[in-house]
PDB file of N, H, CA, C and O in Angstrom:
ATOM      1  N   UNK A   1     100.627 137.919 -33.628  1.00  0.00           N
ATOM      2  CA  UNK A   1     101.255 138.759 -34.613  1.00  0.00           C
ATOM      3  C   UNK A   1     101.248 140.227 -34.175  1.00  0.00           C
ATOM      4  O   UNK A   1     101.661 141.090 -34.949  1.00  0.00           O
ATOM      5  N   UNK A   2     100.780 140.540 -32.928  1.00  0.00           N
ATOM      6  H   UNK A   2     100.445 139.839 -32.299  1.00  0.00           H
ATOM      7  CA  UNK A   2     100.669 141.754 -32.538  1.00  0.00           C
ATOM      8  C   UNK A   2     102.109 142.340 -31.924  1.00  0.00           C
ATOM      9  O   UNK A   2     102.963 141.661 -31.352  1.00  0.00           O
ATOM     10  N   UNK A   3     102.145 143.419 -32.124  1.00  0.00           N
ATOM     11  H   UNK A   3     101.452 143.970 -32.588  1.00  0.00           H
ATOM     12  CA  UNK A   3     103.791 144.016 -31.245  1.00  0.00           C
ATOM     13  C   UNK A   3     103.509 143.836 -29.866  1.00  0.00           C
ATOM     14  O   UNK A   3     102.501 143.509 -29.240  1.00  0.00           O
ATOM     15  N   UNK A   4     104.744 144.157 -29.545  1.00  0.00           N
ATOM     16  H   UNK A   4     105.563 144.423 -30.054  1.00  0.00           H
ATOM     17  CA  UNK A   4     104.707 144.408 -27.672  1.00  0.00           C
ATOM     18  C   UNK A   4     103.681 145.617 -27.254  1.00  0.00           C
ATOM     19  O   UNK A   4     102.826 145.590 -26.369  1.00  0.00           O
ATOM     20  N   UNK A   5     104.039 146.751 -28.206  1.00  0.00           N
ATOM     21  H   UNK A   5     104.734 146.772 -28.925  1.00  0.00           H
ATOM     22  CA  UNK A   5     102.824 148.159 -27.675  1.00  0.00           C
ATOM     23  C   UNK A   5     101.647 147.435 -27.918  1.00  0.00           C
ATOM     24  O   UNK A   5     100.997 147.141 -26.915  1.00  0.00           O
ATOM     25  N   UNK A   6     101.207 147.071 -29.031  1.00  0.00           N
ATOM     26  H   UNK A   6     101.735 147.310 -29.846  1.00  0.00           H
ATOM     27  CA  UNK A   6      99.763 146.858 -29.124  1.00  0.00           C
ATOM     28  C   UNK A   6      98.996 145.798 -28.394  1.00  0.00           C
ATOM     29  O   UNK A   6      97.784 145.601 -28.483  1.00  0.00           O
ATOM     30  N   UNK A   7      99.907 145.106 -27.621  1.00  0.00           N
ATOM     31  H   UNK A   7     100.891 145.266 -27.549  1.00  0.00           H
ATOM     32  CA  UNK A   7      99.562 143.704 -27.178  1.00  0.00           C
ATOM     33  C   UNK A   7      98.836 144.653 -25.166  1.00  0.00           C
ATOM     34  O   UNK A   7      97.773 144.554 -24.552  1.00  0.00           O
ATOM     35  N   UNK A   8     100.232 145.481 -24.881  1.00  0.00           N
ATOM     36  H   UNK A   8     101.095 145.562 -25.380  1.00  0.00           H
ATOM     37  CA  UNK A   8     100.399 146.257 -23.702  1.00  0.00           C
ATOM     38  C   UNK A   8      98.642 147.174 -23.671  1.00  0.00           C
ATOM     39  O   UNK A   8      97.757 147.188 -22.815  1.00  0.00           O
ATOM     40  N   UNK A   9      98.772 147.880 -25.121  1.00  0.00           N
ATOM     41  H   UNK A   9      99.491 147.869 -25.816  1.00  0.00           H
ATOM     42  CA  UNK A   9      97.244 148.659 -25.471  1.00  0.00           C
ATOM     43  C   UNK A   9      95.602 148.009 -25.099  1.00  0.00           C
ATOM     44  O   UNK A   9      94.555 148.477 -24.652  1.00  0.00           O
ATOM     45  N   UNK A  10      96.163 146.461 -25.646  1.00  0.00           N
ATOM     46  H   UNK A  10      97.013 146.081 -26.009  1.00  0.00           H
ATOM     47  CA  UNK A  10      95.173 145.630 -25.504  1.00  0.00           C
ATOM     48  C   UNK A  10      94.859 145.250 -24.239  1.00  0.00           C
ATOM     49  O   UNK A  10      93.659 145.233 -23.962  1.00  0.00           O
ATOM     50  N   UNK A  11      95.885 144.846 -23.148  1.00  0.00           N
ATOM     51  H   UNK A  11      96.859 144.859 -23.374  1.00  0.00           H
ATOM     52  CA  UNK A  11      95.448 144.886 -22.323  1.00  0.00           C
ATOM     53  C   UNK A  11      95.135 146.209 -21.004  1.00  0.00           C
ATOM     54  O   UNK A  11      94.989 145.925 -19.815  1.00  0.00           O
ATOM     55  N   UNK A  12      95.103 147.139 -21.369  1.00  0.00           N
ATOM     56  H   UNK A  12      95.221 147.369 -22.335  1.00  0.00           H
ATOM     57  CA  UNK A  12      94.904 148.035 -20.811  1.00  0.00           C
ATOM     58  C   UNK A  12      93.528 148.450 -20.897  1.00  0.00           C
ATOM     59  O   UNK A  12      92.809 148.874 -19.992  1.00  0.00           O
ATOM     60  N   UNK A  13      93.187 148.216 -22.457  1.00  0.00           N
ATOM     61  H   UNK A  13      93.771 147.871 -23.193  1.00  0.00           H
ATOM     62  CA  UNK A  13      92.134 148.780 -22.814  1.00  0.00           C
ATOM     63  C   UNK A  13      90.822 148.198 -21.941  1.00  0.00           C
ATOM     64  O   UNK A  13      90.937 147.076 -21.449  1.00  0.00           O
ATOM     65  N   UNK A  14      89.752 148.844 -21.770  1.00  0.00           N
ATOM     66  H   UNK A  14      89.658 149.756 -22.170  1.00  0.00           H
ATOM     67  CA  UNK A  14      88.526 148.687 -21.086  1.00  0.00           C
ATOM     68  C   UNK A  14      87.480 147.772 -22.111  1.00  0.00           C
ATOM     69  O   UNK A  14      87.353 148.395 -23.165  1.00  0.00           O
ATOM     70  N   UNK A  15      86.767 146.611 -22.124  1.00  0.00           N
ATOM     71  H   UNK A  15      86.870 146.105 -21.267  1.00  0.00           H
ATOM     72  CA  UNK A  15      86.090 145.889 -22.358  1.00  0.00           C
ATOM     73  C   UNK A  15      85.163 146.923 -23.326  1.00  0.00           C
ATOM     74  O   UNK A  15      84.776 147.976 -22.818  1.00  0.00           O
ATOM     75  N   UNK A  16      84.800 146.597 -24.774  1.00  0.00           N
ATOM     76  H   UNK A  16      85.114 145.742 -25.186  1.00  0.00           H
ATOM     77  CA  UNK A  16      83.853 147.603 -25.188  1.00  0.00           C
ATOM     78  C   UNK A  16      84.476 147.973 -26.706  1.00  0.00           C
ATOM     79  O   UNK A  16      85.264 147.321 -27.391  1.00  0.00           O
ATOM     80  N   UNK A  17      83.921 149.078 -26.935  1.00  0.00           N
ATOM     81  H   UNK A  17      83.281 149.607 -26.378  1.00  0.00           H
ATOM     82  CA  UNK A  17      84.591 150.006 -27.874  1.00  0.00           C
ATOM     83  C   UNK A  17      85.949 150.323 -27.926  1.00  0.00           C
ATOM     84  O   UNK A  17      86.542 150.284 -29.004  1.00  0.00           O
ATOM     85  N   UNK A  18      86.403 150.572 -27.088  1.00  0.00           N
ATOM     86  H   UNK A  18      85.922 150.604 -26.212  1.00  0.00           H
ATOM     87  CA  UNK A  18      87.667 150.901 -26.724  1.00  0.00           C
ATOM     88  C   UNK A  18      88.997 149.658 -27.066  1.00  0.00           C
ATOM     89  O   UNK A  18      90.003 149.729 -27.773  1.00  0.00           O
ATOM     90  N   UNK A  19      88.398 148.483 -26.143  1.00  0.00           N
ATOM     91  H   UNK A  19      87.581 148.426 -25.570  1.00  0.00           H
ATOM     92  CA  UNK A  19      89.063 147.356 -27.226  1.00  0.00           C
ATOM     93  C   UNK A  19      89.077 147.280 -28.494  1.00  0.00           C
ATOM     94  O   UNK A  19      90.142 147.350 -29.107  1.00  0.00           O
ATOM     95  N   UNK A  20      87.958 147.132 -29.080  1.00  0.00           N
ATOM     96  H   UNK A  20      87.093 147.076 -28.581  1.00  0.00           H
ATOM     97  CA  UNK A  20      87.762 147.051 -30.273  1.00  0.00           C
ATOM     98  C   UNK A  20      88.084 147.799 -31.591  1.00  0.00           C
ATOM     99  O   UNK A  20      88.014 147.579 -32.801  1.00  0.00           O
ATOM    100  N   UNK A  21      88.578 149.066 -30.524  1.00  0.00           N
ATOM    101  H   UNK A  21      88.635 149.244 -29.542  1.00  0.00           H
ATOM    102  CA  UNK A  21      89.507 149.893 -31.845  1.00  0.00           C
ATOM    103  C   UNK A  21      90.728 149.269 -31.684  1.00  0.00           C
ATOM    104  O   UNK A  21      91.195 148.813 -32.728  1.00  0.00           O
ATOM    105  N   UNK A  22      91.342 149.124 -30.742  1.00  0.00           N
ATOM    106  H   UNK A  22      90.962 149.493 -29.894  1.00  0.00           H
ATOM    107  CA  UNK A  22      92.591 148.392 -30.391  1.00  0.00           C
ATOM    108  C   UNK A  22      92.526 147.113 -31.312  1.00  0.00           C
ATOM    109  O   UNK A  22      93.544 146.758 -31.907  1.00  0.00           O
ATOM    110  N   UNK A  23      91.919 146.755 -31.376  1.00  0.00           N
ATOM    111  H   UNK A  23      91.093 147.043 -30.893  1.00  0.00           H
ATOM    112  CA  UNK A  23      91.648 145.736 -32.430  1.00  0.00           C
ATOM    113  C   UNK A  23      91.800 145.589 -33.434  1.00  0.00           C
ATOM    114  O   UNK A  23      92.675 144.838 -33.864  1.00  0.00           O
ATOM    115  N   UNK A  24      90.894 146.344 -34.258  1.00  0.00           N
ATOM    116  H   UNK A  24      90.184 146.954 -33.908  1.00  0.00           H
ATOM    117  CA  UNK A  24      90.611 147.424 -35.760  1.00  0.00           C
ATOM    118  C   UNK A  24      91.936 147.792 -35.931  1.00  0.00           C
ATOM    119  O   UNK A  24      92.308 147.613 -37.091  1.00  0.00           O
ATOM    120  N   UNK A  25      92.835 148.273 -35.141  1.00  0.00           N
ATOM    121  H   UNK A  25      92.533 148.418 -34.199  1.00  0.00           H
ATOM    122  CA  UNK A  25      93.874 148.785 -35.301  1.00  0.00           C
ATOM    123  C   UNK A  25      95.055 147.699 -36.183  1.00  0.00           C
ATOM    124  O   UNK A  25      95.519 147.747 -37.322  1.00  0.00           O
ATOM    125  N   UNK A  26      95.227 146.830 -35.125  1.00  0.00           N
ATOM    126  H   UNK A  26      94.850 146.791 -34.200  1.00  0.00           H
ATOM    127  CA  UNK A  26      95.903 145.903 -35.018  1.00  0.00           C
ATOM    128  C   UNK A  26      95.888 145.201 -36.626  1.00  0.00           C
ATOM    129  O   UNK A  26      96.811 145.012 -37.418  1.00  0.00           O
ATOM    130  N   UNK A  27      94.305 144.891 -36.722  1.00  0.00           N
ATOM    131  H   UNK A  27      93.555 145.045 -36.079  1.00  0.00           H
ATOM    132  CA  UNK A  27      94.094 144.570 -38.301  1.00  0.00           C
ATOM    133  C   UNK A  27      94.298 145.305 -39.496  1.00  0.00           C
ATOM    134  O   UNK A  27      94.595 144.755 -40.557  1.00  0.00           O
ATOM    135  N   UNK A  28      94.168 146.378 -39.380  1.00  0.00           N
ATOM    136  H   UNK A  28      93.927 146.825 -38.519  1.00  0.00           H
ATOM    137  CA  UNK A  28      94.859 147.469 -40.295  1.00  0.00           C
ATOM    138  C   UNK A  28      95.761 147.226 -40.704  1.00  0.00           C
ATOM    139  O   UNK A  28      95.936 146.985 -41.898  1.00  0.00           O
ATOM    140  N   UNK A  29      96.828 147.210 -39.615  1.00  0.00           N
ATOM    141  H   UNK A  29      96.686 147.405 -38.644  1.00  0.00           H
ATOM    142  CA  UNK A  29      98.375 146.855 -39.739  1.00  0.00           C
ATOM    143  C   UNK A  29      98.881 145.754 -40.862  1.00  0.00           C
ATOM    144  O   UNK A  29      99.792 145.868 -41.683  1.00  0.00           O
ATOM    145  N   UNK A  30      98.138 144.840 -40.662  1.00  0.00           N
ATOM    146  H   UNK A  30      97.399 144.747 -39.995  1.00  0.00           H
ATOM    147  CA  UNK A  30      98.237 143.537 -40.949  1.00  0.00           C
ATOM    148  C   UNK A  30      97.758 143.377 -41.818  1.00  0.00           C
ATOM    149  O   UNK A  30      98.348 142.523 -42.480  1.00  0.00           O
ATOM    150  N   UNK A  31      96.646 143.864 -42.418  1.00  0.00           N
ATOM    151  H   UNK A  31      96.166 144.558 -41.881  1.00  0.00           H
ATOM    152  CA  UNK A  31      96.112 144.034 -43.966  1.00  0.00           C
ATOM    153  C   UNK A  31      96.687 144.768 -44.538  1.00  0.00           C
ATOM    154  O   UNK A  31      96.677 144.408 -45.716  1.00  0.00           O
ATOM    155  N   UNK A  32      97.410 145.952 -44.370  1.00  0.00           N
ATOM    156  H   UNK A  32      97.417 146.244 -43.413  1.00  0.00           H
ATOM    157  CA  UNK A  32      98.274 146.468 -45.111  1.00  0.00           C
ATOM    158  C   UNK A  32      99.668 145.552 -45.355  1.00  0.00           C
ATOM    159  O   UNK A  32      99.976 145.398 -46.537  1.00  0.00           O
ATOM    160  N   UNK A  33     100.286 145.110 -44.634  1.00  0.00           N
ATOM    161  H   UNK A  33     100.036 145.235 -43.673  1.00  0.00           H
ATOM    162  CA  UNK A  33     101.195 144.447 -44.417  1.00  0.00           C
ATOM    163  C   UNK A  33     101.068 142.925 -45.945  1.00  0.00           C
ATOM    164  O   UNK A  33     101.838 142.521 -46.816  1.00  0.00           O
ATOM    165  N   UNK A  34      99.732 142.594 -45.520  1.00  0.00           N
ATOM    166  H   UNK A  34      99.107 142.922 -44.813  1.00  0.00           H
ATOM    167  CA  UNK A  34      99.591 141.569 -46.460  1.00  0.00           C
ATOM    168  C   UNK A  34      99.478 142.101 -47.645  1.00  0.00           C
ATOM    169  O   UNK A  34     100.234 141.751 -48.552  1.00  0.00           O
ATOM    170  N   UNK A  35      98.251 143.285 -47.872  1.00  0.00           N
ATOM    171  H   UNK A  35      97.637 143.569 -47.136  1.00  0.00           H
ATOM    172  CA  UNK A  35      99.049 143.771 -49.161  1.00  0.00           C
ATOM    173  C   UNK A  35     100.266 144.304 -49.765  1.00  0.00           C
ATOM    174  O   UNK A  35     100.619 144.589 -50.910  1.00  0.00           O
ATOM    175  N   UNK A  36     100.550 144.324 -49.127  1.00  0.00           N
ATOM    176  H   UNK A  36     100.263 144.092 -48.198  1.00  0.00           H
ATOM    177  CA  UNK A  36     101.880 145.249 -49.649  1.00  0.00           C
ATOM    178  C   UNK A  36     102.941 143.757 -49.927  1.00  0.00           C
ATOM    179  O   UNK A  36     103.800 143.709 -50.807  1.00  0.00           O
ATOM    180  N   UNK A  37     102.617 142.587 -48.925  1.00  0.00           N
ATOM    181  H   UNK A  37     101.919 142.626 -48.210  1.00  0.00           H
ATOM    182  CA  UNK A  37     103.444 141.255 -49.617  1.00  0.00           C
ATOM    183  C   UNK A  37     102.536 141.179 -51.260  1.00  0.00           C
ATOM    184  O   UNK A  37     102.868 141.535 -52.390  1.00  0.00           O
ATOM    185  N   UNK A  38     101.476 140.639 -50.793  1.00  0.00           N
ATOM    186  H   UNK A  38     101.206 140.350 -49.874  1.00  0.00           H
ATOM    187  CA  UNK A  38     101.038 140.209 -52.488  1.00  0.00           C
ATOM    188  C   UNK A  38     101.672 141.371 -53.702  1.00  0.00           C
ATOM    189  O   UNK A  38     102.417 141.066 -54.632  1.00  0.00           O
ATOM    190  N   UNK A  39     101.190 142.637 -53.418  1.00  0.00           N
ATOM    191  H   UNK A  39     100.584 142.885 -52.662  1.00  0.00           H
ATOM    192  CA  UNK A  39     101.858 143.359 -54.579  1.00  0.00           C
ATOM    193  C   UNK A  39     103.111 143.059 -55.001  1.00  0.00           C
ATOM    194  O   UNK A  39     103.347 143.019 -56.209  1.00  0.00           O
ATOM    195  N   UNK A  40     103.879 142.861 -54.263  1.00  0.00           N
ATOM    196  H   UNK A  40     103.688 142.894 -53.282  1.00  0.00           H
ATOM    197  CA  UNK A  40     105.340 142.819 -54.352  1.00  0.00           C
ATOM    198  C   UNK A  40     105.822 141.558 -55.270  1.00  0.00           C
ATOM    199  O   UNK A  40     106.847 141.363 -55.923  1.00  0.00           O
ATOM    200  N   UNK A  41     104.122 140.440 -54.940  1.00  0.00           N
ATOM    201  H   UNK A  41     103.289 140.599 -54.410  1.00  0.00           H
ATOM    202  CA  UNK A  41     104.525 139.277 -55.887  1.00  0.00           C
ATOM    203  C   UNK A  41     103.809 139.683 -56.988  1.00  0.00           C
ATOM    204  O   UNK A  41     103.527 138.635 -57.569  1.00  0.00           O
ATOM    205  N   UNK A  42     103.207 140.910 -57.807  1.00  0.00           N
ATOM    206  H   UNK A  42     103.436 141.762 -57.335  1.00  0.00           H
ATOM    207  CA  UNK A  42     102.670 140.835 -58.660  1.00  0.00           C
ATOM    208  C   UNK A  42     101.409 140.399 -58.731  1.00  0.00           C
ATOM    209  O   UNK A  42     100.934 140.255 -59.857  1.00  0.00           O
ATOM    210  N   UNK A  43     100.566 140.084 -57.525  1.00  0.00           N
ATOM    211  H   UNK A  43     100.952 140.201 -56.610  1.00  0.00           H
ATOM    212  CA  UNK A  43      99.138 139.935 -57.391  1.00  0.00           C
ATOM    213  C   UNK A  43      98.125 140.928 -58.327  1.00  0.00           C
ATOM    214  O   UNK A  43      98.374 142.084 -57.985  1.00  0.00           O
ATOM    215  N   UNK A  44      97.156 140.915 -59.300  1.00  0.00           N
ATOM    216  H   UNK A  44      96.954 139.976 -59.578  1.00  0.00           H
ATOM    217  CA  UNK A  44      96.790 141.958 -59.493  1.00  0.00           C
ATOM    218  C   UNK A  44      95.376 141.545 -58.803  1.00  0.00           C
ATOM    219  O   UNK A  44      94.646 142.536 -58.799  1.00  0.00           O
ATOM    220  N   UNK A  45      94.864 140.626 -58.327  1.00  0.00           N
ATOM    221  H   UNK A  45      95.457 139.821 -58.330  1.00  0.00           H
ATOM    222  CA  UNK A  45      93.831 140.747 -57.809  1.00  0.00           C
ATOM    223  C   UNK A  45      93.783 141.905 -56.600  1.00  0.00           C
ATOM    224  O   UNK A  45      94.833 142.205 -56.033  1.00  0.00           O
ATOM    225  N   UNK A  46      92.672 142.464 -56.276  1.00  0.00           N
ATOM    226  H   UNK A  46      91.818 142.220 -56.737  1.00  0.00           H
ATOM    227  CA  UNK A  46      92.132 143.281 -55.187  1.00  0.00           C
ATOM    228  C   UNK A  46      91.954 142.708 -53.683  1.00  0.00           C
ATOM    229  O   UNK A  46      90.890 142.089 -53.673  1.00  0.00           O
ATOM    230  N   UNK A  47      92.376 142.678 -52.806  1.00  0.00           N
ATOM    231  H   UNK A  47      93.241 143.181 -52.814  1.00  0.00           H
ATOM    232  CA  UNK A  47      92.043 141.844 -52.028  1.00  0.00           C
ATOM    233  C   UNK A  47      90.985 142.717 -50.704  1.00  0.00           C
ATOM    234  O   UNK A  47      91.529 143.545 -49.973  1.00  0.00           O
ATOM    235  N   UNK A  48      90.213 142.551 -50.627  1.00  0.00           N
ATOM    236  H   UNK A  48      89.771 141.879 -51.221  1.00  0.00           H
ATOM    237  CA  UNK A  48      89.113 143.255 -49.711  1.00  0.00           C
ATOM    238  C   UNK A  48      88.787 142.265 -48.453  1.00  0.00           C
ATOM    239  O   UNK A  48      88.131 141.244 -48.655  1.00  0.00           O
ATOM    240  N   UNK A  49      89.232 142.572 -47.239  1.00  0.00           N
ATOM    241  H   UNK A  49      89.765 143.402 -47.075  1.00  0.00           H
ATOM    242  CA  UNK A  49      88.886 141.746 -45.700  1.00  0.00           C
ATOM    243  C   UNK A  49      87.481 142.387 -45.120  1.00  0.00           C
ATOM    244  O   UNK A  49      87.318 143.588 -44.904  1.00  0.00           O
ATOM    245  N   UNK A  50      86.646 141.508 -44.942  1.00  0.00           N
ATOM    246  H   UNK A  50      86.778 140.532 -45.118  1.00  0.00           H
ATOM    247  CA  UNK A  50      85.387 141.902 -44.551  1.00  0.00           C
ATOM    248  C   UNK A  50      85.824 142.793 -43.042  1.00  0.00           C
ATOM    249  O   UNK A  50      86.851 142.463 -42.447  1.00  0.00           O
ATOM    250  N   UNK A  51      84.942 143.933 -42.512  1.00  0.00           N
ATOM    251  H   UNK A  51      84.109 144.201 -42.995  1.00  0.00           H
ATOM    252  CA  UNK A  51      85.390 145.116 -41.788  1.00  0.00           C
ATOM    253  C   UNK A  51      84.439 144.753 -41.089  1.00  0.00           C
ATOM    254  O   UNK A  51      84.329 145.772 -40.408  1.00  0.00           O
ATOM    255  N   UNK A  52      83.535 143.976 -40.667  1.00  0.00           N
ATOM    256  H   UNK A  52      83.625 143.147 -41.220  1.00  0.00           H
ATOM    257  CA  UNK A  52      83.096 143.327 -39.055  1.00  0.00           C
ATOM    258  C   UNK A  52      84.008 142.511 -38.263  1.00  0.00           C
ATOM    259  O   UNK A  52      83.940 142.204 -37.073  1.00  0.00           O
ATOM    260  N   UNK A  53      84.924 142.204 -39.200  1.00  0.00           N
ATOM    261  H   UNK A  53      84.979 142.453 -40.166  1.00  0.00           H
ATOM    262  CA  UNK A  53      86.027 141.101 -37.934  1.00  0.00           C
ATOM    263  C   UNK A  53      86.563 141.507 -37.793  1.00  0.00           C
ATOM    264  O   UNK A  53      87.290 141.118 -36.878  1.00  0.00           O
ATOM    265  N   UNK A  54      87.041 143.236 -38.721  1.00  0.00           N
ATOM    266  H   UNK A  54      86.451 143.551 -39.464  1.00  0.00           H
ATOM    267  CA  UNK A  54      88.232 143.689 -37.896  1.00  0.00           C
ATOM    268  C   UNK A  54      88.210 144.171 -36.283  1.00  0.00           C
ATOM    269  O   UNK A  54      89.253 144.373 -35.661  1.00  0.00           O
ATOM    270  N   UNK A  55      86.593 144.358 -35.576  1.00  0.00           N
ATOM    271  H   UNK A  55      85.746 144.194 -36.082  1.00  0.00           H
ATOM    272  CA  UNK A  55      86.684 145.022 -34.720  1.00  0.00           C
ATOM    273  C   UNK A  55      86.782 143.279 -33.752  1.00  0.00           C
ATOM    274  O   UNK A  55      86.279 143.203 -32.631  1.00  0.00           O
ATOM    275  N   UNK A  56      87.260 142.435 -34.197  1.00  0.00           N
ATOM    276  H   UNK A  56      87.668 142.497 -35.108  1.00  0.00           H
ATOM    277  CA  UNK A  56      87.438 141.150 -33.053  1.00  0.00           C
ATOM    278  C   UNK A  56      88.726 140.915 -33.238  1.00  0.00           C
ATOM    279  O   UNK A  56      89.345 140.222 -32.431  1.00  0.00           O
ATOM    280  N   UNK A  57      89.315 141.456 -34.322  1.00  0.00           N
ATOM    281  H   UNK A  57      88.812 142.019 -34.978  1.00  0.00           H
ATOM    282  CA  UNK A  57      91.283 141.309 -34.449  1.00  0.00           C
ATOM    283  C   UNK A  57      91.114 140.390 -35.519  1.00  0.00           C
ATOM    284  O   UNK A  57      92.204 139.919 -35.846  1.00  0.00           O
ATOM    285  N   UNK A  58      90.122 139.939 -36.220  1.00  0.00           N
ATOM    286  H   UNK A  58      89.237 140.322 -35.955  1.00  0.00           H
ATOM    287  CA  UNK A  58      90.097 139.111 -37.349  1.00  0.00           C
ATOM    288  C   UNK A  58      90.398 139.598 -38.305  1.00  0.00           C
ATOM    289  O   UNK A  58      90.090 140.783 -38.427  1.00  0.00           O
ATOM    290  N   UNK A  59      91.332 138.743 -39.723  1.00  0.00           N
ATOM    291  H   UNK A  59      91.583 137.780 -39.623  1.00  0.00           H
ATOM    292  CA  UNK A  59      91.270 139.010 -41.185  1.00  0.00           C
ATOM    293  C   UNK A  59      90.499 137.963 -41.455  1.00  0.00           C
ATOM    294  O   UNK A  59      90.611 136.880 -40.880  1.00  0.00           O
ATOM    295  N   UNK A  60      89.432 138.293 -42.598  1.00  0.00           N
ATOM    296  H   UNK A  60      89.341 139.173 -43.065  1.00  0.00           H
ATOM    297  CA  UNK A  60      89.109 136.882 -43.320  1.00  0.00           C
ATOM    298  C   UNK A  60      88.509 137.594 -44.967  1.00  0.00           C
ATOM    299  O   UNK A  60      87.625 138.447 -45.042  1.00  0.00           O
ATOM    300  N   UNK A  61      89.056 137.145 -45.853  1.00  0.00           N
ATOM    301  H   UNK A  61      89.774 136.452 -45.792  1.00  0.00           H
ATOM    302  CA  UNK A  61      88.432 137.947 -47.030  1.00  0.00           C
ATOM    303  C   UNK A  61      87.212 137.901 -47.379  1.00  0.00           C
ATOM    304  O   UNK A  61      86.463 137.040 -46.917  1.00  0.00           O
ATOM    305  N   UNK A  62      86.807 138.812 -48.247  1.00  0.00           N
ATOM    306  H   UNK A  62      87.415 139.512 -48.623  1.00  0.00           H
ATOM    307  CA  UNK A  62      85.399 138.785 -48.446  1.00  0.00           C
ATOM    308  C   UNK A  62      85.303 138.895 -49.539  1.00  0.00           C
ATOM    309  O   UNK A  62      85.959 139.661 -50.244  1.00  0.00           O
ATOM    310  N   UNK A  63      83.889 137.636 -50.115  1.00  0.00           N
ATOM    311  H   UNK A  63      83.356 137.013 -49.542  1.00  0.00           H
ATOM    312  CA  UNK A  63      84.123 137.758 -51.301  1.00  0.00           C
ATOM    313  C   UNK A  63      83.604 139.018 -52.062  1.00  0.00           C
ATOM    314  O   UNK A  63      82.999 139.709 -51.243  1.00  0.00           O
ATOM    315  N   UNK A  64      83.594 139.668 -53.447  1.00  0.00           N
ATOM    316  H   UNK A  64      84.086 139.106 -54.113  1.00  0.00           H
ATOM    317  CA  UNK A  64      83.547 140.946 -54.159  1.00  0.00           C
ATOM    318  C   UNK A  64      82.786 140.210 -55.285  1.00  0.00           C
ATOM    319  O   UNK A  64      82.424 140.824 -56.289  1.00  0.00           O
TER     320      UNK A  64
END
């Protein structure tokens, strides 16, 4: 689900921290993205993705 830049970023990036924002990044995107679908269906739940997987490129929700 990643673009062509971010995919190019990823592999450029150096093993470490540096990936791992590349990462973080990537998930950002994509959690916004998902919220912004649910709102649109009228979701009023909150939806919160636990922020340790974002630095592996993971979404997974967490429960609240």
């Amino acid at each position: 689900m990643s673009t062509e830049q971010e995919v190019q970023r990823l592999e450029e990036a150096k093993p470490g921290p540096e990936k791992a924002k590349v990462l973080k990044n990537v998930a950002r995107r994509l959690e916004s993205q998902l919220e912004t679908y649910y709102q649109q269906r009228n979701c009023k739940e909150r939806l919160r993705f636990d922020p340790k997987l974002k630095e592996k490129g993971l979404l997974d929700l967490k429960n609240v």
